[in-house]
mmCIF file of the C-alpha atoms, coordinates in Angstrom:
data_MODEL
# 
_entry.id   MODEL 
# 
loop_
_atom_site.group_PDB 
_atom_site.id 
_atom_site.type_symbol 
_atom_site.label_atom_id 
_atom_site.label_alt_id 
_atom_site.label_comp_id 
_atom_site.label_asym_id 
_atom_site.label_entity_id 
_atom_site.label_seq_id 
_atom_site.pdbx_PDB_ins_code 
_atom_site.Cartn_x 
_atom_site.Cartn_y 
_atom_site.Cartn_z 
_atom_site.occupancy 
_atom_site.B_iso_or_equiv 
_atom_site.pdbx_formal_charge 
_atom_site.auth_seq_id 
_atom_site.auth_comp_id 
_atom_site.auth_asym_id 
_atom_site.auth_atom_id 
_atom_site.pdbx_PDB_model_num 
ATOM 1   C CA . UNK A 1 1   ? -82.948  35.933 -87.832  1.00 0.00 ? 1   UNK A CA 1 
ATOM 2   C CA . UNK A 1 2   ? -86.410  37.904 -87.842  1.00 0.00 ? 2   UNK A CA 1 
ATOM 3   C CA . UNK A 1 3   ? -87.647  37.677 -84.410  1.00 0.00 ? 3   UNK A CA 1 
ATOM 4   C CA . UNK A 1 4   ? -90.887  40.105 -85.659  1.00 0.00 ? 4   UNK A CA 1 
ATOM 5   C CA . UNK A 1 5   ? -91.680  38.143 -88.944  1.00 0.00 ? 5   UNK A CA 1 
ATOM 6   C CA . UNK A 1 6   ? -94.119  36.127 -87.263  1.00 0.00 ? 6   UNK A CA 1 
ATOM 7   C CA . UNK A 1 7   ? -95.951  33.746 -89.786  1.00 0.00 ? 7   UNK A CA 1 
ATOM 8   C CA . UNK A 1 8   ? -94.038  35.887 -92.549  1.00 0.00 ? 8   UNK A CA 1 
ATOM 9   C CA . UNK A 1 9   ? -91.380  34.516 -95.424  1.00 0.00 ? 9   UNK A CA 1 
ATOM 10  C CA . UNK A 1 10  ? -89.035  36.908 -95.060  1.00 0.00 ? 10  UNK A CA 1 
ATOM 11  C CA . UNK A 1 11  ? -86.449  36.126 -97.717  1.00 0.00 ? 11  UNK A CA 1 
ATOM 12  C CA . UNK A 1 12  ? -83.059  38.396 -98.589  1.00 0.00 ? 12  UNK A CA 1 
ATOM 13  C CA . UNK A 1 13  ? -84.710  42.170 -100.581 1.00 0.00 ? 13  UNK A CA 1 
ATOM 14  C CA . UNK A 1 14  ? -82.477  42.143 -103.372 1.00 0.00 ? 14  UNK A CA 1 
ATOM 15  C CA . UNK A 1 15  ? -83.734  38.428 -104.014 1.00 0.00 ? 15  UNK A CA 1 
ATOM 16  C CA . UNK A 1 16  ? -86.926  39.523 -104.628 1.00 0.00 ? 16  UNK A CA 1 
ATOM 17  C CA . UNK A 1 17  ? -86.629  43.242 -105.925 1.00 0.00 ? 17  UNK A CA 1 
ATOM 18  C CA . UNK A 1 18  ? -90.249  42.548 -107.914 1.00 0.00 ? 18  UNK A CA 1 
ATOM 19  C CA . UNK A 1 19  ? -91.883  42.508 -104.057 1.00 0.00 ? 19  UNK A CA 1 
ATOM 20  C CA . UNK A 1 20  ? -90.329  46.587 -104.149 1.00 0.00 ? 20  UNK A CA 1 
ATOM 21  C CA . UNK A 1 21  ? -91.381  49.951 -106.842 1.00 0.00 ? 21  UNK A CA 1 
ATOM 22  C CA . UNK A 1 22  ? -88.937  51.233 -108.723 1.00 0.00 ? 22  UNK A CA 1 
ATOM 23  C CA . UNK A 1 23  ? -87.751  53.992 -106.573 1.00 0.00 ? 23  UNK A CA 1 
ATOM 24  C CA . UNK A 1 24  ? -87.475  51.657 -103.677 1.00 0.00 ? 24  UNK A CA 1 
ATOM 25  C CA . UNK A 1 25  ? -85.131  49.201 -106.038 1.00 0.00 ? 25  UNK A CA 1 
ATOM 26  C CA . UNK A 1 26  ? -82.814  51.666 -106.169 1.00 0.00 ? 26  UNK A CA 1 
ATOM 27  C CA . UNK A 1 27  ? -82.988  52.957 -103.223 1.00 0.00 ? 27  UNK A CA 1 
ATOM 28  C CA . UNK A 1 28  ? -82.037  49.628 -101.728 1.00 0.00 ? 28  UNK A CA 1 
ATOM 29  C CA . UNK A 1 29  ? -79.106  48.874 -104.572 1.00 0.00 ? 29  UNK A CA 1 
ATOM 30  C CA . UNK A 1 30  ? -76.871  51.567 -102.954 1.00 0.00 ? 30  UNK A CA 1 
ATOM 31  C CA . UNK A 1 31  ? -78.101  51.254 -98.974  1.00 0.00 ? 31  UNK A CA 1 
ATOM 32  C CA . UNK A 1 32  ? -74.946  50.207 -96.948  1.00 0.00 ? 32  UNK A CA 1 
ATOM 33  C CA . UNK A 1 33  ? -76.166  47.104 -94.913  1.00 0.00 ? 33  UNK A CA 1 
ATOM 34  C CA . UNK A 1 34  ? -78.759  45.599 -97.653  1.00 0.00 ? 34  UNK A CA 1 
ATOM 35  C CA . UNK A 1 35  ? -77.669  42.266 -96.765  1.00 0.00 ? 35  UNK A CA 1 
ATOM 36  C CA . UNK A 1 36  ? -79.651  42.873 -93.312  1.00 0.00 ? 36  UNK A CA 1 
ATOM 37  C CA . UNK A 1 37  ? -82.922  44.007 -94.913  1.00 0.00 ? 37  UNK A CA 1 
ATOM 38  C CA . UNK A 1 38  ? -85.558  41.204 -95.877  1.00 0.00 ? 38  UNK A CA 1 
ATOM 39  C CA . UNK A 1 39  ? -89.190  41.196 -97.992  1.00 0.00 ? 39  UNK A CA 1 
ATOM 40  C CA . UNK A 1 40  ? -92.156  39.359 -97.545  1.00 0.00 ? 40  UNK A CA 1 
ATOM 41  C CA . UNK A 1 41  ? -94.818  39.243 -99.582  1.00 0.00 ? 41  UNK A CA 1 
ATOM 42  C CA . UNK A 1 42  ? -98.364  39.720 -98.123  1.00 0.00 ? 42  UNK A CA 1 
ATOM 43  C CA . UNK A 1 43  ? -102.585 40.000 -98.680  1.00 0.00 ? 43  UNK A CA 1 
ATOM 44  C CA . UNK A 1 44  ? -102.046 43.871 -100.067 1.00 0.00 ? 44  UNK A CA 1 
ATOM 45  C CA . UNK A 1 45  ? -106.139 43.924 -98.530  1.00 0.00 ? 45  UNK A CA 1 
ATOM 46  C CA . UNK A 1 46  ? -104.048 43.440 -95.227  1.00 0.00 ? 46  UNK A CA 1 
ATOM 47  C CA . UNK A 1 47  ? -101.458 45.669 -95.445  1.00 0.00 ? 47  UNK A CA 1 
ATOM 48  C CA . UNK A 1 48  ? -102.943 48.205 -92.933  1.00 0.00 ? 48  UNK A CA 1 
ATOM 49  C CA . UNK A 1 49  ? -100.950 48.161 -89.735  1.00 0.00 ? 49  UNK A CA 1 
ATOM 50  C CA . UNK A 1 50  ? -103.707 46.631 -87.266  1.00 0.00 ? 50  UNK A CA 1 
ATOM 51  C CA . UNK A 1 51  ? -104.537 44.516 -89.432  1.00 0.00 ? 51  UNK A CA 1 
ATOM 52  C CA . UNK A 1 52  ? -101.429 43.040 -90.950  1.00 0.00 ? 52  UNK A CA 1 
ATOM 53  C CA . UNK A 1 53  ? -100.419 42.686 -87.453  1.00 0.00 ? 53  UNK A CA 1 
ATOM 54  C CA . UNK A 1 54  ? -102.891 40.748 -86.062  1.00 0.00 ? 54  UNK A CA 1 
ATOM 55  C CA . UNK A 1 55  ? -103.661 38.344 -89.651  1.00 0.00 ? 55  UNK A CA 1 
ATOM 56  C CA . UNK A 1 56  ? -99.501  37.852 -89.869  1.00 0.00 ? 56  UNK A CA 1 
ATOM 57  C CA . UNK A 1 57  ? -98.587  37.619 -85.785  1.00 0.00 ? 57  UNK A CA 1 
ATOM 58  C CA . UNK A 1 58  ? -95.954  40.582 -85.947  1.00 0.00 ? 58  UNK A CA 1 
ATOM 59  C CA . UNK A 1 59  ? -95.921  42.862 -83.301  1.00 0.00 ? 59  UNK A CA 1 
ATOM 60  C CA . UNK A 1 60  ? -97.396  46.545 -83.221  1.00 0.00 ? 60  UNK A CA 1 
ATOM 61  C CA . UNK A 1 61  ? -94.513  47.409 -81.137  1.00 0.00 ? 61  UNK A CA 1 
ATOM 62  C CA . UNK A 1 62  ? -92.356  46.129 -84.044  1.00 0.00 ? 62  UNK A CA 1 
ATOM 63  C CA . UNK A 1 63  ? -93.864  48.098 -86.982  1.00 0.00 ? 63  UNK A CA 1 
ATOM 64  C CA . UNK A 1 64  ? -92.650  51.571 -88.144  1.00 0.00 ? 64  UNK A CA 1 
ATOM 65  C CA . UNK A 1 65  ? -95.212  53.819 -90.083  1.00 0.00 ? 65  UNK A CA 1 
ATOM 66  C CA . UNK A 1 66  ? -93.984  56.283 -92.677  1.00 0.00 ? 66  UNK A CA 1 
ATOM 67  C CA . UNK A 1 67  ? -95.800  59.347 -92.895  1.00 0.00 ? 67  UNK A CA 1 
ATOM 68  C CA . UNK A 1 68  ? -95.640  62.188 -95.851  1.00 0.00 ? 68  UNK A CA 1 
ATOM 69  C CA . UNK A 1 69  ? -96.086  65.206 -94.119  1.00 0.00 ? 69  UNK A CA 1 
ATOM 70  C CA . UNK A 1 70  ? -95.937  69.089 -96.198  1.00 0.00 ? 70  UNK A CA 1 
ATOM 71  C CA . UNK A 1 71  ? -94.966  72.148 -94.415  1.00 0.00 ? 71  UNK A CA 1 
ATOM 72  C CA . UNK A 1 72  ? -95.693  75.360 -96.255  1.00 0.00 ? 72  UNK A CA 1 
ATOM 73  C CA . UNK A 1 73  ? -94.501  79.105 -95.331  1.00 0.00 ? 73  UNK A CA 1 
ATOM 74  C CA . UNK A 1 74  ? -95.799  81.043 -98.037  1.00 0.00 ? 74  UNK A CA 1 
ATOM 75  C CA . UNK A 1 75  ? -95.813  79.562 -101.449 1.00 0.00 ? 75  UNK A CA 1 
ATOM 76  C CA . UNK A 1 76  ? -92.701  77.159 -100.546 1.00 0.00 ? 76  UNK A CA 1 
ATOM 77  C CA . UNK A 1 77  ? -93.697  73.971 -99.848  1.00 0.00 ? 77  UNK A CA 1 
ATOM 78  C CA . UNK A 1 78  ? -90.942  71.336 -97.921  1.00 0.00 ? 78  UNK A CA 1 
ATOM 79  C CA . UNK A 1 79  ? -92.214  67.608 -97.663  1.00 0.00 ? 79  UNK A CA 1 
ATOM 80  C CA . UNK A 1 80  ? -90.483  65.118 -95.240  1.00 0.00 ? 80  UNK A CA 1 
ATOM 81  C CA . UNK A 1 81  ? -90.835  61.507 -94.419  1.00 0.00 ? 81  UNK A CA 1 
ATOM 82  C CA . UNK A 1 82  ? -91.556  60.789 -90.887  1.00 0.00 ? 82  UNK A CA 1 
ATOM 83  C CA . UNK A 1 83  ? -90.692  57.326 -89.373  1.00 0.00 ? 83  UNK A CA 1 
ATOM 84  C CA . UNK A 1 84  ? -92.908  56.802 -86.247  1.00 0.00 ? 84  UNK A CA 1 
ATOM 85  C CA . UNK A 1 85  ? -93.666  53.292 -84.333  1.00 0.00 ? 85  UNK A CA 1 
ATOM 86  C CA . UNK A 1 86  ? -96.979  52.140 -85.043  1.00 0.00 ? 86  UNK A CA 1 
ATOM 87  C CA . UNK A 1 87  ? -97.771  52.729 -81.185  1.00 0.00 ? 87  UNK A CA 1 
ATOM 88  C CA . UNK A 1 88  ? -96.997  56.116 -81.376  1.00 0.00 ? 88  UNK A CA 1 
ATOM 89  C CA . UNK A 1 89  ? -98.390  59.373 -83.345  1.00 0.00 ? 89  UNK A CA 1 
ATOM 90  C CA . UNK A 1 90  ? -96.481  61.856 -85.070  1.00 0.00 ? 90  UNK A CA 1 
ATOM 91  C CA . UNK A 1 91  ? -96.156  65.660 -83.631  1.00 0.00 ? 91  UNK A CA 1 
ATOM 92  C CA . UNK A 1 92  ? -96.964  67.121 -87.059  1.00 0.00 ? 92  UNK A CA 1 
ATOM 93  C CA . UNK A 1 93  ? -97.510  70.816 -85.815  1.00 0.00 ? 93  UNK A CA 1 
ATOM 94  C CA . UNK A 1 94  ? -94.884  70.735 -83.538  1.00 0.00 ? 94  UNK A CA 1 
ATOM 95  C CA . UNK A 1 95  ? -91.822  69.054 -83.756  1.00 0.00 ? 95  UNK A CA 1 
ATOM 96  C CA . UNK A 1 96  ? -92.293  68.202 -87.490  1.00 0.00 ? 96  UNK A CA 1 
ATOM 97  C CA . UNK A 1 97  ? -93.565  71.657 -88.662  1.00 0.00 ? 97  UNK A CA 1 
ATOM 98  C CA . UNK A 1 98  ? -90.436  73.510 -86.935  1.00 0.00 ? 98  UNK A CA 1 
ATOM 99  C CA . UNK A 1 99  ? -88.098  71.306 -88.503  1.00 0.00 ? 99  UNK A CA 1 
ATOM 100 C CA . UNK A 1 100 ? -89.379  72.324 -91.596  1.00 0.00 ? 100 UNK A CA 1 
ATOM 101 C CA . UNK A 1 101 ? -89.477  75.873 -91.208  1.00 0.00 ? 101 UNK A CA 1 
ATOM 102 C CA . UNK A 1 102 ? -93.044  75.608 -92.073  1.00 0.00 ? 102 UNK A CA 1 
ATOM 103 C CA . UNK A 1 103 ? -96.249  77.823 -90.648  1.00 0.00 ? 103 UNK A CA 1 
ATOM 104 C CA . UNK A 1 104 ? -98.465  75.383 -91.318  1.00 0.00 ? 104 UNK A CA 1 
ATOM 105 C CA . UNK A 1 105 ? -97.888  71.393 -91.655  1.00 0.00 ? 105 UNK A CA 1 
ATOM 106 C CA . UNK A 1 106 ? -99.899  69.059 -92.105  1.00 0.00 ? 106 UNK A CA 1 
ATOM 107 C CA . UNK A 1 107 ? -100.606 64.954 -93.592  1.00 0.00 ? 107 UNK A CA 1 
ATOM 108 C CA . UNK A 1 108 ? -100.011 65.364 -97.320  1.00 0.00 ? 108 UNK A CA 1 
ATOM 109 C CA . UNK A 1 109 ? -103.152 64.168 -99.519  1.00 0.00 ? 109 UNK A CA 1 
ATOM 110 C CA . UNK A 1 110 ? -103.054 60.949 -100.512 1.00 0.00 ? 110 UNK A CA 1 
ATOM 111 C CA . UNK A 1 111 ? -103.183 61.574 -104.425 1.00 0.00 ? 111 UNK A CA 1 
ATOM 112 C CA . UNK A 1 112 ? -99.779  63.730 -104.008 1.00 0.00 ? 112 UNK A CA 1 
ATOM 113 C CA . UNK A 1 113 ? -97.949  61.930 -101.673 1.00 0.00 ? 113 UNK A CA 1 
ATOM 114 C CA . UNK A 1 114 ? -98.553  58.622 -104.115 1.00 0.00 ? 114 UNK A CA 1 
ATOM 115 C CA . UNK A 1 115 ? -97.602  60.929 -107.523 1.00 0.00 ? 115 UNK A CA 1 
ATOM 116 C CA . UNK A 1 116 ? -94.223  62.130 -105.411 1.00 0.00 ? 116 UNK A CA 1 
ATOM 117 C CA . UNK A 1 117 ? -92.926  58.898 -104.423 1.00 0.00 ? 117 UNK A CA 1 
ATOM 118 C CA . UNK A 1 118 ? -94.122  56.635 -106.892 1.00 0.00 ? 118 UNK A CA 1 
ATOM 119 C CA . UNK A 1 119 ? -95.152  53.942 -103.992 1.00 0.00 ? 119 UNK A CA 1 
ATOM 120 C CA . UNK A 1 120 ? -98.741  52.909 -103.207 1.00 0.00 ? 120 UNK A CA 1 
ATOM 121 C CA . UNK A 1 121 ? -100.425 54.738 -100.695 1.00 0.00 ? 121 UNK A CA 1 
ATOM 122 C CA . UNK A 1 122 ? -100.693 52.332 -97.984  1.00 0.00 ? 122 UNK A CA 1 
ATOM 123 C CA . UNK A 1 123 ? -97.203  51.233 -98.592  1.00 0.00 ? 123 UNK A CA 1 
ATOM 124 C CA . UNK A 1 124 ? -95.287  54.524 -98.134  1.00 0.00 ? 124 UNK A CA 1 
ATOM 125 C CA . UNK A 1 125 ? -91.807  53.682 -97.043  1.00 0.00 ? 125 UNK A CA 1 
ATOM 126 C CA . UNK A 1 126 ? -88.617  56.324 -96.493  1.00 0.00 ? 126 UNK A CA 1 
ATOM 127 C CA . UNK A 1 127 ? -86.754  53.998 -98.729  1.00 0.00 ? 127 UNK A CA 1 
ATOM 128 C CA . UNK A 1 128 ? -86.889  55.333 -101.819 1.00 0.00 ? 128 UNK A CA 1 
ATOM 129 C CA . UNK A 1 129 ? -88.608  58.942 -101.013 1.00 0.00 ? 129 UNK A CA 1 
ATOM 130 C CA . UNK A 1 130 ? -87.010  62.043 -103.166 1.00 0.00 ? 130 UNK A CA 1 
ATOM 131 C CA . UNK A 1 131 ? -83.641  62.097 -102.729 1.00 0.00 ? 131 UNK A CA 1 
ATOM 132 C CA . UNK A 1 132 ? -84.061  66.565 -101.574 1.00 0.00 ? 132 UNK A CA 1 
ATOM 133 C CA . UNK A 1 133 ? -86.696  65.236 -98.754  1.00 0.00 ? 133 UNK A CA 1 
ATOM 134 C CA . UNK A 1 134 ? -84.988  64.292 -95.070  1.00 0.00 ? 134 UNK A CA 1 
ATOM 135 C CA . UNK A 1 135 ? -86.361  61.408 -93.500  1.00 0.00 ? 135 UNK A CA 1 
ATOM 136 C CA . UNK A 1 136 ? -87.367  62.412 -89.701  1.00 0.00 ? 136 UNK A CA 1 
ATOM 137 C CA . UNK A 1 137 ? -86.558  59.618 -87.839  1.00 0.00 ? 137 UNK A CA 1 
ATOM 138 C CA . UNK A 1 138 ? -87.991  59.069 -84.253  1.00 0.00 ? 138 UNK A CA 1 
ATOM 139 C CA . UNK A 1 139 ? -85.691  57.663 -81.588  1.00 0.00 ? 139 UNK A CA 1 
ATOM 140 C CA . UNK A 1 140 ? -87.598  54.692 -81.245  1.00 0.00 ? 140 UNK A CA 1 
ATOM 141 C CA . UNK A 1 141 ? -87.367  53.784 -84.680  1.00 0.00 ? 141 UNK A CA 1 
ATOM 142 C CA . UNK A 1 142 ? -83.611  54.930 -84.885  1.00 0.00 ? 142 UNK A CA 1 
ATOM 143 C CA . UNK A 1 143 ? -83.252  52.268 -81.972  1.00 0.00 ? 143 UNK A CA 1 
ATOM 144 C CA . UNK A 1 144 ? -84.930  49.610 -82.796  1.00 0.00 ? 144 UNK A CA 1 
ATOM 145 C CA . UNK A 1 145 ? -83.022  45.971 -83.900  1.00 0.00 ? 145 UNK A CA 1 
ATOM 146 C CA . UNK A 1 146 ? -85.932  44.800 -85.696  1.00 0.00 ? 146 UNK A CA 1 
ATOM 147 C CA . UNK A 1 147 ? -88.570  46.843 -88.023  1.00 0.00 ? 147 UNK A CA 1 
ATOM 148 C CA . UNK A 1 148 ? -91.315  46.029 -90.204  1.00 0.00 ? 148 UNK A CA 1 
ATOM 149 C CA . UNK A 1 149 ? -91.736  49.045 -92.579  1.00 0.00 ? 149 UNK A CA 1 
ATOM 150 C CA . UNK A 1 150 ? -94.271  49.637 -96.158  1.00 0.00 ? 150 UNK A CA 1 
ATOM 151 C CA . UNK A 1 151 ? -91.997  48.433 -99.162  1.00 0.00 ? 151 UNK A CA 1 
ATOM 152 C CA . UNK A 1 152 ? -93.600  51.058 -101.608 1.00 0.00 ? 152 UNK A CA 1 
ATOM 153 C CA . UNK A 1 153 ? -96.162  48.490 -102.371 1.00 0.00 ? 153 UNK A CA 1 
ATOM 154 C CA . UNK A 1 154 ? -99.276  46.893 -100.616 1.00 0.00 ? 154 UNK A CA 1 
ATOM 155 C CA . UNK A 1 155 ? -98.350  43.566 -101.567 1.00 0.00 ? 155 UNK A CA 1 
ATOM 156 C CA . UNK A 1 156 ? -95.416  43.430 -99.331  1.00 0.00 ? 156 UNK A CA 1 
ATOM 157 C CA . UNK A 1 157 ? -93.247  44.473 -96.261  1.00 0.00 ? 157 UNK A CA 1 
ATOM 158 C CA . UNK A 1 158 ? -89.696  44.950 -95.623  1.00 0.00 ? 158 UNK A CA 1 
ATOM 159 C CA . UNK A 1 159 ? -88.024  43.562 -93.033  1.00 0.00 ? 159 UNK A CA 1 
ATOM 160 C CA . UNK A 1 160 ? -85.284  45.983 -91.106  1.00 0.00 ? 160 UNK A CA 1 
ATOM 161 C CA . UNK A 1 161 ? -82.706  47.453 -88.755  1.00 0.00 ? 161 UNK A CA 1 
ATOM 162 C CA . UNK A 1 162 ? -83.356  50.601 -87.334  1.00 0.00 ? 162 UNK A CA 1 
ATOM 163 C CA . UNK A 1 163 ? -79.612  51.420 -87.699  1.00 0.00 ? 163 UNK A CA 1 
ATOM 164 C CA . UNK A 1 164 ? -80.248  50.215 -91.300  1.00 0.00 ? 164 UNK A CA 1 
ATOM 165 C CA . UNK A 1 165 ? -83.172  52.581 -91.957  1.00 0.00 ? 165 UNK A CA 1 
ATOM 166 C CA . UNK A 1 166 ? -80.604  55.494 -90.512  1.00 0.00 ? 166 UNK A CA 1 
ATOM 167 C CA . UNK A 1 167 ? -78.257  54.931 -93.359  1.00 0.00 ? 167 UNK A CA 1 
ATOM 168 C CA . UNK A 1 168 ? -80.874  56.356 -95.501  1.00 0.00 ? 168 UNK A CA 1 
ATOM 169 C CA . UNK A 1 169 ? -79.847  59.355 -97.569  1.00 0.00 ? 169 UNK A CA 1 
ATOM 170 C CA . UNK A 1 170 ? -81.336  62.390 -95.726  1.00 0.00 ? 170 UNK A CA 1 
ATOM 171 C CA . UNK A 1 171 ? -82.366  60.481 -92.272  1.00 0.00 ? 171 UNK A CA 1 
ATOM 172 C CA . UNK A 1 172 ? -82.103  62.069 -89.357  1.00 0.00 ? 172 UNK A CA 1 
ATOM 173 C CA . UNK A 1 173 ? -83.280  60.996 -85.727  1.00 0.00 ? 173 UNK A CA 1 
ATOM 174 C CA . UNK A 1 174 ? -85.314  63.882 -84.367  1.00 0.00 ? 174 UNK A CA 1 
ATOM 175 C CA . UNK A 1 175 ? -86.067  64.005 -80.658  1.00 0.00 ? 175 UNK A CA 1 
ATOM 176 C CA . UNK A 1 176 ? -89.517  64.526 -79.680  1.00 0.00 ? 176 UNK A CA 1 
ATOM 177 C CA . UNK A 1 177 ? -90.979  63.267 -83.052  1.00 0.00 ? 177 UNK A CA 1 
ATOM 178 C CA . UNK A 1 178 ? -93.764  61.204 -82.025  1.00 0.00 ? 178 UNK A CA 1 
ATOM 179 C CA . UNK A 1 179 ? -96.010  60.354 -78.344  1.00 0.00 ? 179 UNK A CA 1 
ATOM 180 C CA . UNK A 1 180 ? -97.642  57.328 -77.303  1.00 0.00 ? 180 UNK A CA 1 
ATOM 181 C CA . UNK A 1 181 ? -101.105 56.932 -78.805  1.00 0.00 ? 181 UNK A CA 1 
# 
């Protein structure tokens, strides 16, 4: 079924809900269309995009990075979850910050963005994020049939449909979101 798994296992997610963090388990317990999503379990010391890519033969094109971003306008503070392709780069202070109705956005540090979603850094998926959060969604993403996305963990992947991912509480496809690198 996985055409992107390359030299992967990818075996049904709710098989194998110890490959997932908490907030991801639930997460994935009420997602309509489950039954299309997969895990794999992988080197967490190659779980960085490149390089899981090139050790587990799965294409860049194929692999969707989430990205915590923060937008601030005074002392408010709105975080979203931004779902670019790995071949692409995010417009944090332009698409991203507007849709927040921030003044300023920008990455959020690595120490919050772990303590807010309870996932590993590294492993940051929208599946799962705080439930008040939307989930920014480029249009390549949105369209894509096959994704390989962070499970919450380093130790794994998950394995899905962008018309999956879009059934995400909160996600929204958002023109413009990211450019090629």
């Amino acid at each position: 079924m996985w055409t992107i798994a390359g030299s992967l296992q990818p075996v049904p997610v709710l098989s194998r809900l110890d490959l997932v963090p908490a907030p991801v388990e639930a997460a994935l317990k009420t997602l309509d269309g489950v039954d299309r999503v997969a895990v794999a379990e992988i080197d967490a010391s190659l779980a960085d995009t490149a390089e899981f890519c090139e050790h587990y033969g799965s294409p860049l094109a194929a692999s969707a990075n989430c990205v915590v971003v923060a937008g601030k306008r005074g002392d408010v503070v709105r975080y979203a979850a931004c779902m670019v392709l790995a071949t692409m780069r995010a417009d944090v202070n332009g698409v991203i910050r507007k849709r927040l109705d921030a003044r300023k956005a920008s990455f959020a540090p690595m120490d919050e963005a772990v303590a807010l979603t309870g996932m590993e850094y590294g492993g940051i998926t929208p599946v799962g994020v705080p439930a008040d959060w939307p989930i920014l969604v480029s249009p390549e993403v949105a369209a894509a049939p096959e994704l390989v996305v962070g499970s919450g963990i380093r130790g794994s992947k998950i394995l899905i449909p962008g018309e999956v991912l879009m059934n995400l509480p909160g996600a929204e496809v958002l023109d413009g979101l990211a450019r090629p690198v």
